[in-house]
N, C-alpha and C positions, 0 to 999 in steps of 0.2 A: 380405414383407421378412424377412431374416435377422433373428433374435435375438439379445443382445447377446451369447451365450454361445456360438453359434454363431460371430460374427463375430473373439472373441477366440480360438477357438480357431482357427480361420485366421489369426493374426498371424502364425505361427511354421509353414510350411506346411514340413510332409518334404520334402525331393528324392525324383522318382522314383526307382525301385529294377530296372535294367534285370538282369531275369535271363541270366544265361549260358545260351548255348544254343551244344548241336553247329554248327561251322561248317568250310567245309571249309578247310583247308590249299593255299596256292599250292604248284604242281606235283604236286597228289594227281591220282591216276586218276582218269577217269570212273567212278563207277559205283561206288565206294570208299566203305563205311559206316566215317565215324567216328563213334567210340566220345565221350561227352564227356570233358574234363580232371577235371571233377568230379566224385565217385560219386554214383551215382544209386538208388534204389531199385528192386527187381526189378518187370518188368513185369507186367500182370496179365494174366489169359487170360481172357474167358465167353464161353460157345458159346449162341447160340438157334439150334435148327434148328424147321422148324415147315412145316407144310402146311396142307393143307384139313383131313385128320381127325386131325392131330396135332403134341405141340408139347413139345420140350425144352427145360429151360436148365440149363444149371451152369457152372461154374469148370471147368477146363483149366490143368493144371500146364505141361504144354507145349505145342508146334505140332504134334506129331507127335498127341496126342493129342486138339487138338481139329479136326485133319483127319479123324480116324477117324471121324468122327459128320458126315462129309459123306454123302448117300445119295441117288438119284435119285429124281426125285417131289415133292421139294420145296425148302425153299432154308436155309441154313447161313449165319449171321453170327457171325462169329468179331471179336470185341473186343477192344481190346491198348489198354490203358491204361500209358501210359508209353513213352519211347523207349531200347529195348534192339538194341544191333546185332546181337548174338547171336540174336535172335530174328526178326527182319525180316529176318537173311537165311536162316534156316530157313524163314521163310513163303515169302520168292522162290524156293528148291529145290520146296517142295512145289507151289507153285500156280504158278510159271513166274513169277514177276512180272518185268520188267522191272527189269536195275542203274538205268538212270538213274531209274526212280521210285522205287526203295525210296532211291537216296538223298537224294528230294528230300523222302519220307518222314519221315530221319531230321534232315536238317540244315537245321534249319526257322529264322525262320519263310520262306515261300515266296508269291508271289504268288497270288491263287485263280487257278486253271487247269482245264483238262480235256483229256486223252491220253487217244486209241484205242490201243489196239496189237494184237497179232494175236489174242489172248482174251482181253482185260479191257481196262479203262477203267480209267483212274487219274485222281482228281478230287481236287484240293485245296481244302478249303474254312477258313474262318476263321472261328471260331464266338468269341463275343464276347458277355460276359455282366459283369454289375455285382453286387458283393456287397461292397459300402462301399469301390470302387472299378472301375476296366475289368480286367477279365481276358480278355485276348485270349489266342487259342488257336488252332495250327493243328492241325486236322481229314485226315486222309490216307483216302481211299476208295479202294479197291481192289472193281471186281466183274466177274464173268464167266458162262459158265451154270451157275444153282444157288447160286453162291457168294457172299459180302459180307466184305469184310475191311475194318474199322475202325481206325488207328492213331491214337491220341488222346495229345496231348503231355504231357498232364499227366494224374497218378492219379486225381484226388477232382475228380465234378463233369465235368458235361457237358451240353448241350444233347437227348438223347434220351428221357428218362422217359418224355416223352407215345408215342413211338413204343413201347418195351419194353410200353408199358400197352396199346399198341391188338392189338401181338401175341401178348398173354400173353390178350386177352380176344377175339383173333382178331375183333375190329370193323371193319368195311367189307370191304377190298379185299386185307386184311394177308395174311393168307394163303395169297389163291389167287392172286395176282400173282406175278410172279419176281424174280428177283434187281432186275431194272432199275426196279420200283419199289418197293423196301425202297431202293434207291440214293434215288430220288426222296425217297423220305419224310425219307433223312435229310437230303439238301440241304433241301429244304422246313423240317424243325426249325430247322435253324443258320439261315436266313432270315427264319424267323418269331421267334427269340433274338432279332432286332434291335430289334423294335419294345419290349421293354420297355425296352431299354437307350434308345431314341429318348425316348421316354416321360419316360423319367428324369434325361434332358439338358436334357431342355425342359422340364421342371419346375425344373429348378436355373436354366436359363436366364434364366425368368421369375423366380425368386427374384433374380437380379442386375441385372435389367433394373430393379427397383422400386428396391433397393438403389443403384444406379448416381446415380441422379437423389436420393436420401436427403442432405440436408445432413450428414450425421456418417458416410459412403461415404468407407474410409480405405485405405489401399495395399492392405489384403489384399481387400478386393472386386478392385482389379486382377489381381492374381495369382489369384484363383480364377476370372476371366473369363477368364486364359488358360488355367487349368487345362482349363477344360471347351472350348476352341479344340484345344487337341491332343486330347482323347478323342474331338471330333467327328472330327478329322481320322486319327485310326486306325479309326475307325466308320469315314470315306469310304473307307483303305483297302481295307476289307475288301469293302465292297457295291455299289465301281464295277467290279472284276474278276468279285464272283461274277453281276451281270446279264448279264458279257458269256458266263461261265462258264456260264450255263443256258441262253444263246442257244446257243453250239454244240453244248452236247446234243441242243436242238430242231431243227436244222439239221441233226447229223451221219446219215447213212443208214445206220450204224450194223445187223447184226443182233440185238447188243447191247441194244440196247432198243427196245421194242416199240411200234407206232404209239400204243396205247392211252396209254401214259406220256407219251408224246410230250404230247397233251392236257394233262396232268396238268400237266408242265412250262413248258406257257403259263403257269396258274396261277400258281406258283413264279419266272418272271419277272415277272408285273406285282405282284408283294408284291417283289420286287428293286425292283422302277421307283420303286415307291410308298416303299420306305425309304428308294432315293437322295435323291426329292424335298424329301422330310423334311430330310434331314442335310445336302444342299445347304441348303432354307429356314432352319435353325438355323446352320448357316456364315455368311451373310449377317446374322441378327440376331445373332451373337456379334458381326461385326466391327461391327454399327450400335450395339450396348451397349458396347462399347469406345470408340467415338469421343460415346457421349452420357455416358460417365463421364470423358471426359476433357474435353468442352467445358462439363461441368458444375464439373468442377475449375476449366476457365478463368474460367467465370463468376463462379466463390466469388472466386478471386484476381480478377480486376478489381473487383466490388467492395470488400474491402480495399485494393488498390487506391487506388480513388475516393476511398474514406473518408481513408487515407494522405495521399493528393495534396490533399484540400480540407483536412484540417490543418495542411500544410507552409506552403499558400499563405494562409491565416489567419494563419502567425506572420510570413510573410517580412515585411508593413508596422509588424507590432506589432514585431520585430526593429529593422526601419529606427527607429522612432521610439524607442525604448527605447536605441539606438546614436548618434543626438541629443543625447538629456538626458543621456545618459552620458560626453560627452565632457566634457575636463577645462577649454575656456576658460573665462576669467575671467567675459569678459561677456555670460552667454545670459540672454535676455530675461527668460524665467519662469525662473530662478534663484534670486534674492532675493525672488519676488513668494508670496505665502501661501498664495493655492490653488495653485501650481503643481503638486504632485503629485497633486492631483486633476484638474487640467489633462490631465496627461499620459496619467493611467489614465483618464480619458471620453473623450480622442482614441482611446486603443487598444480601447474599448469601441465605440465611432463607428464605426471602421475598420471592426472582425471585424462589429458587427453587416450594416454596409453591403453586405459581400461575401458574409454569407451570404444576404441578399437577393438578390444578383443571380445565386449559382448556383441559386438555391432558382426564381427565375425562370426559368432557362435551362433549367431540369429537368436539371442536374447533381447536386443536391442534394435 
């Protein structure tokens, strides 16, 4: 269950804060990198090249220069953190990429996908990560033979560490595989990202689920049950397109990528299958934690309620009688007589006690 410091600090919940991002303009070209309205910081460049018996990394000022440290024998991952138009379309000149993927590259977000075209594969992925909230993020892969071009939407932060670690310490396959499985490895990262964020929904989940059914569960448990309702449902976006986005990898006949990875990529869709099943089962108990906080709210109010209702009709008789003695004729019987106002208060004692016998009998009461 939430703590009470927890729960007040959700009284007063932010509004989301939707970033501006590159979008294209009606009647632009296909193929047309805009540039955003907003300045942005300069993009960054790091080169790993790496083989069987050897393995580089550094920073790259430009494209031009970390093309140069492309070389046959092994494979070259060139990394671009941040989206620069300037620079994406210098990597399309060098490496041939395709307009329509550099701009789908650039004016994100986009749905996860996968394009062959005549030497590279263009593969969109959504990588999605929680640091005291969702950071959704589109991923742009670019690979052909030898080569791996990474466009990452935002600077600081990224789903790849574990793969930079397995290349820098050349562990399993990193090495002496090609390009088509450093592509693998890094869909497989941004897929395996999901489960902590899974992890972490469903932990909040079950905090609201205890919370919901709690007699003192006030508006902001509602709003924090929606809140985790839309992060599921940007979770869903992202991991119903990349299952289908790894099946036609598996599928495509591609010389692109090699039977071997093919294997690999079963793998990489049943961790898809297995995160959708998750975040569909969390979708269904947010909406069932939703309706058992609000027929718990109904509950609270019908009892109030009850209680309401069996006082009103307590006073309606004592009402009646007390609107008798109150009236102004001369001649009512217990008027002049001694006890009569104790007459009148043990009738309306008589009365209320009677009725609440017979709710208390009916099990109203």
């Amino acid at each position: 269950m939430m703590t009470g410091k927890t729960r007040n600090r959700h009284l007063h919940l932010p509004q989301r804060v939707w970033s501006k991002r590159p979008r294209i303009r009606p009647g632009t070209l296909p193929g047309t990198l805009v540039p955003p309205d907003e300045p942005r910081p300069p993009a960054r460049i790091s080169v790993m090249r790496f083989s069987r018996e050897s393995f580089e990394e550094r920073e790259a000022s430009t494209v031009d220069d970390a093309a140069a440290l492309i070389a046959p024998g092994g494979v070259t991952w060139i990394n671009v953190d941040g989206l620069d138009a300037a620079v994406l379309a210098r990597l399309g000149e060098r490496f041939g990429l395709h307009p329509l993927a550099l701009e789908d590259a650039m004016n994100v977000p986009h749905r996860p996908k996968a394009e062959r075209y005549d030497k590279h594969y263009f593969l969109v992925l959504r990588s999605i990560r929680h640091d005291d909230g969702l950071l959704d993020e589109q991923v742009s892969v670019f690979f052909g033979e030898g080569w791996v071009i990474t466009i990452q939407e935002r600077i600081q932060g990224d789903s790849f560490g574990a793969v930079r670690a397995a290349i820098r310490q050349g562990r399993g396959r990193t090495r002496e595989a090609g390009a088509d499985y450093l592509a693998y490895l890094l869909l497989d990262a941004v897929v395996d990202a999901y489960f902590p964020v899974v992890e972490w929904l469903s932990e909040r989940m079950g905090n609201l689920e205890q919370e919901a059914v709690a007699s003192t569960a006030s508006t902001a448990c509602l709003l924090e049950i929606q809140h985790v309702r839309h992060d599921l449902l940007t979770l869903r976006r992202a991991v119903w397109p990349m299952r289908e986005e790894v099946s036609a990898l598996m599928r495509d006949e591609s010389l692109l990528v090699a039977p071997e990875t093919r294997v690999f990529l079963r793998d990489a869709y049943d961790h898809a299958v297995q995160a959708l099943e998750i975040v569909e089962s969390l979708r269904e108990t947010a909406t069932s934690v939703m309706e058992i906080y609000l027929s718990a709210q109904n509950q609270r109010l019908n009892e109030v309620m009850k209680v309401l209702t069996v006082i009103a009709t307590l006073f309606i008789p004592l009402t009646f009688i007390a609107s008798i003695y109150g009236m102004n004729f001369q001649y009512i019987p217990e008027l002049h007589w001694r006890y009569g106002y104790l007459w009148a208060i043990g009738l309306m004692v008589a009365t209320a006690g009677t009725l609440l016998a017979y709710f208390r009998r009916k099990g109203w009461w």
